[in-house]
C-alpha positions as CSV (number, residue, x, y, z in Angstrom):
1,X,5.3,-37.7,6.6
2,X,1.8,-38.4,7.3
3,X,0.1,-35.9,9.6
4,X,-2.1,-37.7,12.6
5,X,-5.3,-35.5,13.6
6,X,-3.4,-35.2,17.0
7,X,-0.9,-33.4,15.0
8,X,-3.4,-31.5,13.6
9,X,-5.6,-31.2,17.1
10,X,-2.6,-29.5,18.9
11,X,-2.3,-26.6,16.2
12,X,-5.9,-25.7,16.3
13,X,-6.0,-25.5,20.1
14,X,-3.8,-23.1,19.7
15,X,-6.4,-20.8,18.3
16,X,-7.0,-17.6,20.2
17,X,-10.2,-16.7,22.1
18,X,-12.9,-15.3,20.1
19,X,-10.9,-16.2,16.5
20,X,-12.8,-19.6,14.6
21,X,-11.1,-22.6,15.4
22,X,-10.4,-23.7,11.4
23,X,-7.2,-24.2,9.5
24,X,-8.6,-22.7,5.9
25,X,-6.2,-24.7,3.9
26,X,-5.7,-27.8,1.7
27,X,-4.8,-31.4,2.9
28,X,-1.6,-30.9,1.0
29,X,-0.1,-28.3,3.6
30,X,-0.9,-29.9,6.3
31,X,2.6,-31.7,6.5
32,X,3.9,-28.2,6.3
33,X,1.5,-27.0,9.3
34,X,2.7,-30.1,11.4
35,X,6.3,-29.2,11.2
36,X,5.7,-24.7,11.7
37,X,3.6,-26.0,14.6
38,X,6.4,-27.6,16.1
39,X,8.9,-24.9,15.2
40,X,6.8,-22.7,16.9
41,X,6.4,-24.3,19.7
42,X,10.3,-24.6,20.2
43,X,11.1,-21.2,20.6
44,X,7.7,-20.0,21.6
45,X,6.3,-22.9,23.7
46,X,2.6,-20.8,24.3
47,X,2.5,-19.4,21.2
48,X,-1.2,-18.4,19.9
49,X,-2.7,-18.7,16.4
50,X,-5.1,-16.0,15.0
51,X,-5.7,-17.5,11.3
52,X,-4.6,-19.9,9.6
53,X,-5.6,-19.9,5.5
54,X,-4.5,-19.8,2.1
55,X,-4.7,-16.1,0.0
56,X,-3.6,-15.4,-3.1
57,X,-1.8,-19.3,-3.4
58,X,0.5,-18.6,-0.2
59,X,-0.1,-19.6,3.4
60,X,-1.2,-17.0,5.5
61,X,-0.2,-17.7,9.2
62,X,-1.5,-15.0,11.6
63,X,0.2,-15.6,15.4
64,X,1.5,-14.3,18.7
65,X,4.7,-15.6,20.2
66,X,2.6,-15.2,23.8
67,X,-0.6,-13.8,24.8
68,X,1.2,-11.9,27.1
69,X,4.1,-10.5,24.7
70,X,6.5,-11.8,26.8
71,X,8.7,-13.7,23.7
72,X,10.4,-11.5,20.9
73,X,9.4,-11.6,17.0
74,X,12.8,-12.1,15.7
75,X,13.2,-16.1,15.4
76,X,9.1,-16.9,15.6
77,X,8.1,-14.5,12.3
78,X,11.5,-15.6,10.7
79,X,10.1,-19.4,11.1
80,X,6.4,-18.3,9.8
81,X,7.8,-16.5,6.5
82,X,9.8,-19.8,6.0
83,X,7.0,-21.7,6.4
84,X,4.8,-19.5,4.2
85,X,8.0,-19.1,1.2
86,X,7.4,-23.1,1.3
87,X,3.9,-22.9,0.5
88,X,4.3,-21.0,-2.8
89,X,6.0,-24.7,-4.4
90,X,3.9,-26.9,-2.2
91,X,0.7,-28.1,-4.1
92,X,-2.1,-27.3,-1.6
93,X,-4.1,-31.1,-2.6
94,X,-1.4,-33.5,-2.3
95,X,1.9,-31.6,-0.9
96,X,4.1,-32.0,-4.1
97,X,6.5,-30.3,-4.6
98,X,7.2,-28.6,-7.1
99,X,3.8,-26.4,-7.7
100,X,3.1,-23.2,-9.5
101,X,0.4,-21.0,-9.2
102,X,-2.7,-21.3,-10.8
103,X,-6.1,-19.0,-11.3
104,X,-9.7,-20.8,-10.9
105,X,-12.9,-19.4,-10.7
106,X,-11.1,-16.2,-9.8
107,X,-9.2,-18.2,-6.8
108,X,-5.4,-18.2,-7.2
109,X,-4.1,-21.6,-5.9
110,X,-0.7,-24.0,-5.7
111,X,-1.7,-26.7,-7.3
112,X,1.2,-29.6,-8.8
113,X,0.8,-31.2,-12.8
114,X,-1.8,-33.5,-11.6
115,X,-3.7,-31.2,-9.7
116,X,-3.7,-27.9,-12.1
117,X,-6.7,-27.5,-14.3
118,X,-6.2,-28.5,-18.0
């Protein structure tokens, strides 16, 4: 699946006020920040984002069900560990899978064959 910027558009509106507007992660995830966007937004339809970025090789999705706390954690953190679990075999350049982690510079990243340093 190819992700459209409007795809991309609608997950960083959802950033809350006062929190930067930037999704810190590969090109190669953003398939898999397409579809937890959309996830999301089925079971909580006004859901807000806090951060968005990649530590230690694994997404790391920060978000509120509401701004009000009116939705329940149950289904929407189930749906974000999912997503996150993905990550860790989901190369963060290209989105092949499988990956494996890899150490650079003193930055761990998922990274596939043809992306993985020598």
């Amino acid at each position: 699946m190819t992700v459209t910027p409007a795809a991309l558009a609608r997950l960083v509106s959802r950033f809350d006020e006062g929190w930067p507007p930037v999704l810190e992660v590969g090109p190669g995830w953003h398939t898999l920040l397409a579809d937890l966007d959309a996830e999301l937004a089925s079971v909580a339809p006004e859901y807000v984002l806090q951060q968005c970025k990649s530590k230690y090789g694994e997404l790391r999705f920060y978000a509120d069900p509401s701004s009000d706390g009116a939705v329940e954690r149950g289904d929407f953190d189930a749906i974000i560990h999912a997503a996150e679990e993905r990550s860790t075999d989901t190369c963060e350049e290209c989105g092949t899978s499988p990956a494996s982690q890899h150490t650079m510079n003193g930055w761990v990243r998922t990274l596939c064959s043809a992306h993985a340093p020598a």
